[in-house]
RODO-2510 file (C-alpha; in nm, 4 decimals, decimal comma):
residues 346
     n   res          X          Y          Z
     1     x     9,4967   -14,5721   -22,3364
     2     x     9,2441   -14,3547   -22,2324
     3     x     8,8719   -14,5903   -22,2763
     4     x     8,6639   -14,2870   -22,1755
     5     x     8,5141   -14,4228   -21,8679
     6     x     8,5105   -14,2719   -21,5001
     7     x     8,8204   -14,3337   -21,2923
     8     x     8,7761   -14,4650   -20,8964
     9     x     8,9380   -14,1231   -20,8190
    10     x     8,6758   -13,8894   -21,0555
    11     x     8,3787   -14,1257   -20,8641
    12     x     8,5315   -14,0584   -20,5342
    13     x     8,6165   -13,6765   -20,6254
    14     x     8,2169   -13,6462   -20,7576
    15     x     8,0784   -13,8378   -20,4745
    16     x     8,2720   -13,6310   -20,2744
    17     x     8,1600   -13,3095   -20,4254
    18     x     7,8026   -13,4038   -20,3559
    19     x     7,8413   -13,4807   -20,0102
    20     x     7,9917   -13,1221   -19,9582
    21     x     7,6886   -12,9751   -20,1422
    22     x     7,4043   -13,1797   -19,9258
    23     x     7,6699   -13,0215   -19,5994
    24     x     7,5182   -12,7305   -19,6894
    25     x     7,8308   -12,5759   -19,9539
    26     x     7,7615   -12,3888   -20,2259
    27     x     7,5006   -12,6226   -20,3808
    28     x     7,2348   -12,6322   -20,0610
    29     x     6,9878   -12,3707   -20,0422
    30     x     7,1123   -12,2516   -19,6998
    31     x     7,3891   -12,1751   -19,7779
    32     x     7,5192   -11,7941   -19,7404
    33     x     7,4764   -11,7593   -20,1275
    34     x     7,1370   -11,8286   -20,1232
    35     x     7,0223   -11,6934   -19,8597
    36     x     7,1650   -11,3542   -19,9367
    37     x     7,0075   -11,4053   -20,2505
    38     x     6,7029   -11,4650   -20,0684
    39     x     6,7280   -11,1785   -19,8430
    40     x     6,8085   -10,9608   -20,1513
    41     x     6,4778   -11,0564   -20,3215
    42     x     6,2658   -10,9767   -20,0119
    43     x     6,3986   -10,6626   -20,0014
    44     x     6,3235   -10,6102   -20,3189
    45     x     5,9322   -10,7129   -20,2767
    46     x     5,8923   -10,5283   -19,9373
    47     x     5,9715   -10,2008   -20,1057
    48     x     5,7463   -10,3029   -20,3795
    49     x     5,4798   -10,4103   -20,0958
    50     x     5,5482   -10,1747   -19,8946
    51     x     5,3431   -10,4009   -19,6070
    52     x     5,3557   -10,1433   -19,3306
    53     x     5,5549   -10,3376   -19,0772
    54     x     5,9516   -10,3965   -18,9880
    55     x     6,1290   -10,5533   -19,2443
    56     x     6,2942   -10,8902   -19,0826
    57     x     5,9202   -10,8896   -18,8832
    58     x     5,7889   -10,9694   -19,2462
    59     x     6,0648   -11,1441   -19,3631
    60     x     6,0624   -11,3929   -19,0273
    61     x     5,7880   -11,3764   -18,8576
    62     x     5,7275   -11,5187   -18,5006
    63     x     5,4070   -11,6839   -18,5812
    64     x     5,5746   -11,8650   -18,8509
    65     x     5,8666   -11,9737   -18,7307
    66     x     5,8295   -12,0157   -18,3876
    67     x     5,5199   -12,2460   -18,5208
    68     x     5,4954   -12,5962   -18,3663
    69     x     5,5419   -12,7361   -18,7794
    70     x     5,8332   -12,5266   -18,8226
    71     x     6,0433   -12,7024   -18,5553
    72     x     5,9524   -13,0278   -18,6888
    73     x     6,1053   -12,9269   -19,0265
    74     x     6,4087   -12,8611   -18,8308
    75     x     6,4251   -13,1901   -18,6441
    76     x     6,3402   -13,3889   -19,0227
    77     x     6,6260   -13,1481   -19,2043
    78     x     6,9009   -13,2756   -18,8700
    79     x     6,8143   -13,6179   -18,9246
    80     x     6,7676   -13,6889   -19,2993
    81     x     7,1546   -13,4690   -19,3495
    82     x     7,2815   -13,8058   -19,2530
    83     x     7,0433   -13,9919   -19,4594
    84     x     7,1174   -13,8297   -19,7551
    85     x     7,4812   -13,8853   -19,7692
    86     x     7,3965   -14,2189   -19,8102
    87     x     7,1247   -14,0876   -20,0962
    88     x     7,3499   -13,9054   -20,2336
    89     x     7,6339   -14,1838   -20,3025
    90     x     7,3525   -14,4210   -20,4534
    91     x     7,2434   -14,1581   -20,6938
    92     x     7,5912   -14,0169   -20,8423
    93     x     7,6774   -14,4591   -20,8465
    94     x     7,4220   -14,5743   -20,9824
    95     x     7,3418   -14,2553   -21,2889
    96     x     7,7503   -14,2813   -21,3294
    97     x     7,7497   -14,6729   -21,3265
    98     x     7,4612   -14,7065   -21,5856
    99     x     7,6024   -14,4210   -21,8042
   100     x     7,9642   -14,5273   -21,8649
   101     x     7,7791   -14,9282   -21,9252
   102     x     7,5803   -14,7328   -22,1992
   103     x     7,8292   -14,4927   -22,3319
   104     x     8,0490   -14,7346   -22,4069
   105     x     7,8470   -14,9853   -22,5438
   106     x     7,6107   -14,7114   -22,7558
   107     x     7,9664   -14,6005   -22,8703
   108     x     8,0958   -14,8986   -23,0200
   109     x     7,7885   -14,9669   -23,2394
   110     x     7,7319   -14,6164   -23,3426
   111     x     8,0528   -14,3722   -23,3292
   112     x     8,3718   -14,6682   -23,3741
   113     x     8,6554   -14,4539   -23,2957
   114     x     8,5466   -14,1226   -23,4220
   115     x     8,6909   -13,8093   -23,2057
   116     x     8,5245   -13,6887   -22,8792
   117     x     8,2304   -13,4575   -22,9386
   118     x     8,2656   -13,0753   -22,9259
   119     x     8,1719   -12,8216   -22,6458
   120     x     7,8551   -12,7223   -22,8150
   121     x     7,8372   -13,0878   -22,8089
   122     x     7,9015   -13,1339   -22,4528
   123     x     7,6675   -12,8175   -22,4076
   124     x     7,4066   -12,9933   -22,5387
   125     x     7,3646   -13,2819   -22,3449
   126     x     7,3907   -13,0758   -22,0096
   127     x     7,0791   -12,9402   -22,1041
   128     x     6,9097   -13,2656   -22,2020
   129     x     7,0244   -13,3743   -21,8711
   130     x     6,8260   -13,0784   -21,7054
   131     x     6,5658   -13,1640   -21,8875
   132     x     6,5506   -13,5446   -21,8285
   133     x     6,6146   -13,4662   -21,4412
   134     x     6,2813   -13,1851   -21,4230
   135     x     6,0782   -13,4379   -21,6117
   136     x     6,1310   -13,7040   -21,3785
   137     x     6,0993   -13,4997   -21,0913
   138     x     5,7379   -13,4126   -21,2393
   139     x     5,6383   -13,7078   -21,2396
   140     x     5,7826   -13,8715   -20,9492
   141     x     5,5650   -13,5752   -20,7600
   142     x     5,2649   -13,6566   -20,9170
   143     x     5,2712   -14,0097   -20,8737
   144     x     5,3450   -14,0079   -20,5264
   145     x     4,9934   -13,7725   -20,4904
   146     x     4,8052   -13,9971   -20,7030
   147     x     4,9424   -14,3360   -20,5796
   148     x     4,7525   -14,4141   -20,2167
   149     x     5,0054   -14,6519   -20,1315
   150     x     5,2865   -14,3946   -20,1704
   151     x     5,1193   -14,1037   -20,1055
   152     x     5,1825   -14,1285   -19,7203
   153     x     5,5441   -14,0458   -19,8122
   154     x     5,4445   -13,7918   -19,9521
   155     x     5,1858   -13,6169   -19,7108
   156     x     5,4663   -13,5600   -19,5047
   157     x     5,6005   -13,3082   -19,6887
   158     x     5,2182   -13,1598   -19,7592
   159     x     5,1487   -13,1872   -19,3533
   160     x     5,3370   -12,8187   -19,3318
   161     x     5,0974   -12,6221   -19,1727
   162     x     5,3658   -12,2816   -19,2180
   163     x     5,6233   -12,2845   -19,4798
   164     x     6,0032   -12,1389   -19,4497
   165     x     6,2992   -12,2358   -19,6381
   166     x     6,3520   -12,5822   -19,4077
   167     x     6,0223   -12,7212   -19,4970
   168     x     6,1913   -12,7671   -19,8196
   169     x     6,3660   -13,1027   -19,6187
   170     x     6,0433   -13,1886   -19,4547
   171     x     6,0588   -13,4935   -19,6761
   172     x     6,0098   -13,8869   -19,5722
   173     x     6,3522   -14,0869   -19,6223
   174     x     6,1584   -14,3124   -19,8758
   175     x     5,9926   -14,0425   -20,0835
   176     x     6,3883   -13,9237   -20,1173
   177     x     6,5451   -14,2851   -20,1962
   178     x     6,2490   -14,3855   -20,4568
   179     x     6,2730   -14,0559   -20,6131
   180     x     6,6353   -14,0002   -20,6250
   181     x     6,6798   -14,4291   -20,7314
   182     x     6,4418   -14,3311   -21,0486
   183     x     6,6099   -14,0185   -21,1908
   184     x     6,9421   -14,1897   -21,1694
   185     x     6,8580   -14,4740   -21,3844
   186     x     6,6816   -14,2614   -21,6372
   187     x     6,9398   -14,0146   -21,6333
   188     x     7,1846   -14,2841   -21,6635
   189     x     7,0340   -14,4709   -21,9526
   190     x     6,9339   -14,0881   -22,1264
   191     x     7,2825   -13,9429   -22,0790
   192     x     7,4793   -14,2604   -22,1551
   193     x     7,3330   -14,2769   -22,5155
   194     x     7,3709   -13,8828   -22,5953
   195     x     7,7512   -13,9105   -22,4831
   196     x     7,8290   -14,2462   -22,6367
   197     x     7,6787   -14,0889   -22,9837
   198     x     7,7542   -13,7312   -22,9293
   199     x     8,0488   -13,6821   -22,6716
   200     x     8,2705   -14,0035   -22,6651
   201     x     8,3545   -14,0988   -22,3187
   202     x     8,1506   -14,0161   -22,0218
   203     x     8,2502   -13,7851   -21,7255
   204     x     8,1061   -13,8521   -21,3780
   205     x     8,0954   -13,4252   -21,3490
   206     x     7,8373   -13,4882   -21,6503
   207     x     7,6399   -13,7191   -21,5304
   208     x     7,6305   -13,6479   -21,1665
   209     x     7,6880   -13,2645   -21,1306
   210     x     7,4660   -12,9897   -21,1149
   211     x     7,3428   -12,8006   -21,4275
   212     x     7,4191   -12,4160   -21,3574
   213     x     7,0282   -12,2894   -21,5381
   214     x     6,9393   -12,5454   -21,2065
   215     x     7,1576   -12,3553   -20,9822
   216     x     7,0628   -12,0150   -21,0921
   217     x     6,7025   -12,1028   -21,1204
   218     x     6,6880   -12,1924   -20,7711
   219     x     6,9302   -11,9430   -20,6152
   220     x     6,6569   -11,6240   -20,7621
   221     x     6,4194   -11,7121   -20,5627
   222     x     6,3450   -12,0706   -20,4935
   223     x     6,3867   -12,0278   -20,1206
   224     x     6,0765   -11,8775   -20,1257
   225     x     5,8599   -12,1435   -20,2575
   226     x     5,8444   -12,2436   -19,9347
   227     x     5,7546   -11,9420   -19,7245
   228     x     5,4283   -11,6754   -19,6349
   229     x     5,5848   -11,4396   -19,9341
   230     x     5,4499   -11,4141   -20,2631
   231     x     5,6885   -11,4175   -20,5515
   232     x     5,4524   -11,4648   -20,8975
   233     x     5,6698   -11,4463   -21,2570
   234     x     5,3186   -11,3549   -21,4486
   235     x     5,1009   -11,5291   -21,6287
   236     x     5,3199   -11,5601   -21,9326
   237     x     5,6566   -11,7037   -21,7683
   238     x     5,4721   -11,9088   -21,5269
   239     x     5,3376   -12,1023   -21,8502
   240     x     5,7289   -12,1879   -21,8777
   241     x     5,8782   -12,1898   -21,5749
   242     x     5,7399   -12,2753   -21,1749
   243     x     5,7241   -11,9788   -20,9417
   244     x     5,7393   -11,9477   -20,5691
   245     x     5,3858   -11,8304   -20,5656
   246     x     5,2576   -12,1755   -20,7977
   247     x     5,4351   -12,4246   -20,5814
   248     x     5,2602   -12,2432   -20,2588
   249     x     4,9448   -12,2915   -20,4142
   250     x     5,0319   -12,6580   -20,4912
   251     x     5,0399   -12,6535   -20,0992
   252     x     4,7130   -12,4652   -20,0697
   253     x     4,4283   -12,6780   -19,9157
   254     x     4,1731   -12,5066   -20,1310
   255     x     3,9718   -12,7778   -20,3601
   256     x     4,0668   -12,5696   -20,6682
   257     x     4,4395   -12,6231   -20,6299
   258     x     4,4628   -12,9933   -20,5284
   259     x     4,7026   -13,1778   -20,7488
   260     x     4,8368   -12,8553   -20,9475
   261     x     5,1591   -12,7138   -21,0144
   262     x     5,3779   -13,0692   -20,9395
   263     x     5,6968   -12,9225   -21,1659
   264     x     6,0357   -12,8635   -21,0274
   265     x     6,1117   -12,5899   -21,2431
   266     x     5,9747   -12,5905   -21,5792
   267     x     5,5953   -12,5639   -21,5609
   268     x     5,5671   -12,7096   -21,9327
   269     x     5,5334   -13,0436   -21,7721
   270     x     5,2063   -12,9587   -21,6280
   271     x     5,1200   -12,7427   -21,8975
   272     x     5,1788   -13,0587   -22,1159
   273     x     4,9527   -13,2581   -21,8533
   274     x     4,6794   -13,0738   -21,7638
   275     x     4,7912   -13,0078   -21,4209
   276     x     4,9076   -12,6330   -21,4552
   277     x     4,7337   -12,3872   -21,2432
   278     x     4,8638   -12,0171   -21,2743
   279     x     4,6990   -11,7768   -21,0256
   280     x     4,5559   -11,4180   -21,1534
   281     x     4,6292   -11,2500   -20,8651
   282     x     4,7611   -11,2574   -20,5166
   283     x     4,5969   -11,5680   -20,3486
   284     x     4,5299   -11,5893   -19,9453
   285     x     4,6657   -11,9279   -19,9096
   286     x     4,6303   -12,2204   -19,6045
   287     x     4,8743   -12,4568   -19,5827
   288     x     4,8631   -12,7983   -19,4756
   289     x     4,6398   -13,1646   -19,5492
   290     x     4,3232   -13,1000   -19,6392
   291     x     3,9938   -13,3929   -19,7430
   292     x     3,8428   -13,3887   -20,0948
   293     x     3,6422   -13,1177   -20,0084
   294     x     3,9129   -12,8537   -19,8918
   295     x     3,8045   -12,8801   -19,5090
   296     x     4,1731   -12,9086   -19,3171
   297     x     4,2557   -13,2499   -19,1490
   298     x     4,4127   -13,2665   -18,8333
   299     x     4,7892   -13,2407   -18,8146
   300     x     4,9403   -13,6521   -18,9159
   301     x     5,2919   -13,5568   -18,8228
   302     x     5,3027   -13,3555   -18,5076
   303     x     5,6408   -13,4991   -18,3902
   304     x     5,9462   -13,6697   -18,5211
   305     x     5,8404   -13,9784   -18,4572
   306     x     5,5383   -13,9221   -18,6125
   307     x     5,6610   -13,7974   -18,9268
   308     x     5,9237   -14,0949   -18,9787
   309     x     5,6612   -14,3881   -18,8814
   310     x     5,3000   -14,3056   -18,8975
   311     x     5,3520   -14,3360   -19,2936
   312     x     5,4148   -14,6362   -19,2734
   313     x     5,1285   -14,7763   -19,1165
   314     x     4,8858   -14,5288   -19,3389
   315     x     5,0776   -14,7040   -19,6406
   316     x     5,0047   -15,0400   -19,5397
   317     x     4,6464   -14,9571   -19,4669
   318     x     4,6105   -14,8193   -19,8129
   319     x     4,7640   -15,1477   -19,9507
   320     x     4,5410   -15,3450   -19,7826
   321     x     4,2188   -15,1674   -19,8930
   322     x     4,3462   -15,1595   -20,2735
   323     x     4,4146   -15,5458   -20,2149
   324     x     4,0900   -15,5438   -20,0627
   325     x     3,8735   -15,4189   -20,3288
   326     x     4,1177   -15,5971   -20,5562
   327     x     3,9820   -15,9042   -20,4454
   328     x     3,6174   -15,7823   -20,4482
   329     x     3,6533   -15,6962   -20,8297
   330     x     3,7851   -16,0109   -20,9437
   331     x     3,5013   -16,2102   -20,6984
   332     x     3,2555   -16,0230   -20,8895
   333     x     3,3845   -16,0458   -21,2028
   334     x     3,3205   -16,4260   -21,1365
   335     x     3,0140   -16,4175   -20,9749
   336     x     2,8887   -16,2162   -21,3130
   337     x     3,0566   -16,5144   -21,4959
   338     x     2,9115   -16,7739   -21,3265
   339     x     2,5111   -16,6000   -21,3355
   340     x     2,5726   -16,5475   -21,6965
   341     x     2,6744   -16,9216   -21,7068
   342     x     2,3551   -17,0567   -21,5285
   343     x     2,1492   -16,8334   -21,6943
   344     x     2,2898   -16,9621   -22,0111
   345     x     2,2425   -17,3147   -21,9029
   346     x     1,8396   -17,2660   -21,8189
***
């Protein structure tokens, strides 16, 4: 009798799945599809641009990627592919786990033994599933900006002082786990209600596979988030949806686009939030950390080693100050309610 719940061969097949997709297959964004798409899209622009110089000279240029930054997004991408497989088994367990747990309980109460849901149905909740995933991706960004104590994580990513395509890996191994961890259980818990009520059964493809408006969002053009070329959807779209050009100006150091722009792909988020910036024009951009005032800090990550331990320390620090002032807030707060006490008493 079939109960509807994942198999130990469908988890294998979908863990395997995503461990060919993070080996680069047809899922990572270097792989041959993308990049052609990427390479398509350039050549689209340069005509458009017409910048007066060779076109792979615009498309890769020396300065950028023979930049001191650039090879340190190389060395972070070699040795978080490993990482990641690990990541990447977590995340399709643990959103596949929780969601089968939930389907089936959510579909005893509510749907008995009615028939499995239709396509449109089935259609349905991989949307919801996109959206759920984009929302928490929004706001695991953002909190990891606002958050001191987690923000060192983060700054890795930020400390990109030239963007290409591999920056897009220029991430700490804990901004990855705590980010991925979070999305799986809300995806879990989201998706294992719709398909208990809706579907009937859940399917670890479902629940752990990639949404194809994900894939094609990212495969026109996403590769060049991270890069020196401007790619803007106008005004309008980008009220809807995050271009290349607003996620380079969420790396800009410039005061007026600090904490902007933290959506994966729908820009409704920060629309929703207050933290949409859509530029007018073509912006000259500087990449990299910057202080409150927009003046550039010196490079935090110039090696490896660096990059995978100095947040660590900078984390701590910023635990110990926000313990630190903790402390001085709640010593006030009974200094003031001791005065008042004695002046009370006089």
């Amino acid at each position: 009798m079939d109960t509807g719940q994942p198999t130990v061969e469908e988890l294998l097949a979908e863990i395997g799945r995503e461990l060919g997709e993070l080996a680069l297959g047809a899922g990572g964004r270097l792989s041959p599809v993308f990049l052609v798409a990427m390479l398509g899209i350039c050549l689209w622009l340069y005509r458009r641009q017409k910048p007066g110089t060779g076109f792979f000279a615009w498309v890769f240029p020396k300065s950028v990627y023979f930049h001191r930054s650039h090879w340190v997004d190389i060395k972070i991408f070699l040795f978080t592919r490993v990482l990641n497989l690990l990541v990447a088994v977590s995340r399709v367990g643990v959103a596949t786990g929780v969601g089968a747990i939930v389907s089936g309980s959510v579909g005893e109460m509510v749907r008995g033994d009615a028939p499995a849901g239709s396509t449109g149905m089935a259609i349905l909740v991989a949307i919801l599933s996109f959206v759920v995933v984009d929302f928490c991706a929004y706001w695991v960004h953002r909190i990891h900006h606002e958050n001191r104590i987690l923000w060192p994580f983060h700054a890795v990513h930020h400390s990109a002082e030239v963007m290409t395509p591999i920056t897009l890996y220029r991430k700490h191994p804990v901004y990855d786990f705590l980010g991925g961890v979070f999305a799986s259980l809300v995806l879990g818990l989201v998706m294992g209600v719709l398909l208990g009520v809706f579907v009937g059964g859940v399917s670890a493809y479902t629940i752990g596979g990639i949404n194809i408006a994900y894939y094609i969002f990212h495969l026109v053009g996403s590769n060049l988030r991270h890069s020196h070329i401007w790619l803007s959807y106008g005004p309008v779209l980008e009220h809807v949806l995050i271009s290349p050009a607003q996620h380079q100006v969420h790396h800009s150091v410039d005061v007026r686009h600090h904490d902007k722009n933290y959506g994966e792909v729908l820009a409704i988020w920060d629309w929703m939030f207050g933290t949409l910036y859509v530029p007018r024009s073509r912006e000259q951009l500087t990449f990299g950390l910057a202080d409150a005032e927009g003046n550039r800090l010196p490079q935090r990550h110039p090696t490896l080693r660096h990059l995978l331990f100095r947040p660590f320390a900078d984390s701590w620090t910023a635990l110990g100050e926000a313990l630190g002032r903790r402390r001085g807030q709640v010593q006030g707060a009974a200094a003031q309610g001791s005065g008042a006490h004695r002046r009370g008493s006089d």
